[in-house]
N, C-alpha and C positions, 0 to 999 in steps of 0.2 A: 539193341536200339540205342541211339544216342540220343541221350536227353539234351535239347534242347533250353541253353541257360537263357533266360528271358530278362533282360535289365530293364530297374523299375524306374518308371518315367517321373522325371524330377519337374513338379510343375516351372513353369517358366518365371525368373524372377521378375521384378522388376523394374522397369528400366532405371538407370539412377536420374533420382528429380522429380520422378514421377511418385504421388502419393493416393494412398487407397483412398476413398471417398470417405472415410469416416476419419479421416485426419484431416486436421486446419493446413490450407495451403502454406507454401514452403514462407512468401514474407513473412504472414501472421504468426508461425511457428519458430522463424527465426526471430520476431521482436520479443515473445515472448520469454522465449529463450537468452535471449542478450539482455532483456532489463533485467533479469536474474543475474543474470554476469555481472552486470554494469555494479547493481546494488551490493553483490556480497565483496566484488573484488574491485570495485573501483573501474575508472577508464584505460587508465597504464594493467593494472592485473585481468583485466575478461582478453581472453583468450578467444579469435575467432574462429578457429578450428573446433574446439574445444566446445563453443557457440554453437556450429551448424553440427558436433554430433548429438548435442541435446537437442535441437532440435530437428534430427532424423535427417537431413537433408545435404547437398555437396556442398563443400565450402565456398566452390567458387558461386550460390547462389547469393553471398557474402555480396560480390563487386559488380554481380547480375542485378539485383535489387536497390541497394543504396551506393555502390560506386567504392566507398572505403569506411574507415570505421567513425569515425567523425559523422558522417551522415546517417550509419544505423545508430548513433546515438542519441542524436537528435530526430531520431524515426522511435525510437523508445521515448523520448520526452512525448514526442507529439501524442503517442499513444498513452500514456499516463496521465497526460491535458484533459484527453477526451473522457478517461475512465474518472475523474476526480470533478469533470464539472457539472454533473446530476449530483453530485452529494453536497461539494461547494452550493448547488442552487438552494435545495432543500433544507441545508443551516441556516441558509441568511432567508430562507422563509419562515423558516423556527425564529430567527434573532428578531425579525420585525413585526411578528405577529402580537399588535396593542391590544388583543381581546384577552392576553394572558400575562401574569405577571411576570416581572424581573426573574423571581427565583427560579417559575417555571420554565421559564425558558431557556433560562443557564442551564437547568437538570438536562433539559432533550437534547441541547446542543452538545455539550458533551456524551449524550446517550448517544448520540447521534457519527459524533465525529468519532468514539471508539467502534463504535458496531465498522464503521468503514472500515477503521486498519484492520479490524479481525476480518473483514470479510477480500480484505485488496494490502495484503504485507509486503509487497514488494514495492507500492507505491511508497509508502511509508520508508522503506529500506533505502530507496532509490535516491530519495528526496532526500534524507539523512545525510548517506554518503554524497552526494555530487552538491549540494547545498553549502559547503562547504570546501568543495576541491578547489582546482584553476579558479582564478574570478572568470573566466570566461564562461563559462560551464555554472556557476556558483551565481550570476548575474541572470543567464537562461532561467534555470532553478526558481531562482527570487521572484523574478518581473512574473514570470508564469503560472505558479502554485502558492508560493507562498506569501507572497504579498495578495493575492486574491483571496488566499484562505484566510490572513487577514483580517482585510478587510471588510469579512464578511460575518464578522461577529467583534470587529472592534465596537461598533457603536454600543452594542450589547455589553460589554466587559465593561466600557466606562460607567452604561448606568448599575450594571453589577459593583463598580467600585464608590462609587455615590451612594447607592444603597447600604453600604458594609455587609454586604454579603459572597465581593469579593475583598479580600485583604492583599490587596499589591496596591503600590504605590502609579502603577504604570501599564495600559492594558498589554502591552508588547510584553514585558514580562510573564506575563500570566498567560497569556498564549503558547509563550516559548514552554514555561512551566508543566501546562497543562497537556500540549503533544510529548516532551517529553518521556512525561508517569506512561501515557496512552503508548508510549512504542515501545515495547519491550521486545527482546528477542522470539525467535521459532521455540527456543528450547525453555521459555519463563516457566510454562508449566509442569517441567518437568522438575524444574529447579525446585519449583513451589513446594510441588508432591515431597520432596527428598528435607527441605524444611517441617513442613506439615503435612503427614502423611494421612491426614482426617481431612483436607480439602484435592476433593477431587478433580483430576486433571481438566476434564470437559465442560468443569464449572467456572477453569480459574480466570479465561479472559472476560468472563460477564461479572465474576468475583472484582477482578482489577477495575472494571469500570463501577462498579455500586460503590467501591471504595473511595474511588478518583473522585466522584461525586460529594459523600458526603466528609471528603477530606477537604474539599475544595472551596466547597459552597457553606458560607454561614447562613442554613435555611433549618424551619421549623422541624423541628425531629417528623415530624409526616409528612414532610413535602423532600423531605434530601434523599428517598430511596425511592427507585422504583427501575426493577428487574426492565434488561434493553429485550425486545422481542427480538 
């Protein structure tokens, strides 16, 4: 008898472009993917190949979706606009809320505006790098994030600097100052741990912001701490 060799059926792949249901459609996947780029490697270093294999999909969904890279860049700002402007509302509802005092409300805001970068780094990363590139790109940046963010706790930092509870001469400064300490790299807490190996890793970004707090703020020893939920 001749045995009969039976080849084993190779399920069907999938077409390319096409994505299983429990994956983010291919633009969503690619912005995400490219503000990642954009942020570690700048606009001349993100790579669009490189782009569309992080995010799973053909490259040419590249000039299918936004035309060239100029336009998924400002398809990345736009989507960082929208993720930053619930947190932007919610500060300058903390900065203007008169049922609570000056110092109180500098602590949340700051509790507030660190919990965001720990919870959204690549905005923070983004914003860093391009804030700073081409003025063309550096102007986008400005008018759109950071002049809103801002504005949305200047008036707050002046009465924080009238009170001397902040110590700048200038709220702009202490703005710049205070996202600064707040942006630290992916790898801070690894740093941390290899400094101090008695602070632990999972504590260190909620550690950086109790710090920033009461490094920041001249407020009563009871009112400059309080752990960010």
């Amino acid at each position: 008898m001749i045995a009969t060799i039976r080849k084993k059926k190779t399920p069907p792949s999938r077409p390319k472009g096409r994505r299983s249901k429990d994956m983010p459609d291919g633009r969503q996947a690619l912005l995400v993917a490219a503000t990642s780029a954009f942020a570690n490697h700048g606009f001349d270093g993100a790579d669009l190949r490189s782009v569309a294999a992080a995010a799973q999909v053909s490259p040419n969904l590249v000039r299918i979706h936004f035309g060239h890279k100029a336009a998924l860049w400002e398809a990345c700002l736009d989507r960082i606009v929208t993720i930053a402007i619930p947190a932007m509302t919610g500060v300058r509802a903390i900065a203007v809320d008169q049922s609570r005092t000056v110092g109180e409300r500098l602590r949340d805001v700051i509790l507030a505006i660190g919990a965001f970068y720990v919870a959204h780094p690549e905005v923070k990363d983004f914003v860093i790098r391009h804030g700073a590139e081409t003025p063309e790109r550096a102007a986008l940046v400005t008018e759109r994030l950071l002049r809103p963010s801002y504005e949305s706790v200047r008036e707050l930092f002046v009465a924080g600097i009238e009170a001397g509870i902040i110590r700048s001469s200038h709220p702009a400064l202490f703005f710049a100052l205070l996202n600064s300490s707040l942006h630290q790299p992916p790898a801070f807490p690894v740093l941390l741990k290899q400094l101090a190996p008695d602070i632990d890793t999972e504590a260190a970004r909620a550690l950086l912001i109790e710090t920033t707090v009461t490094t920041f703020l001249h407020l009563p020893p009871s009112k400059s701490c309080r752990h960010p939920t």
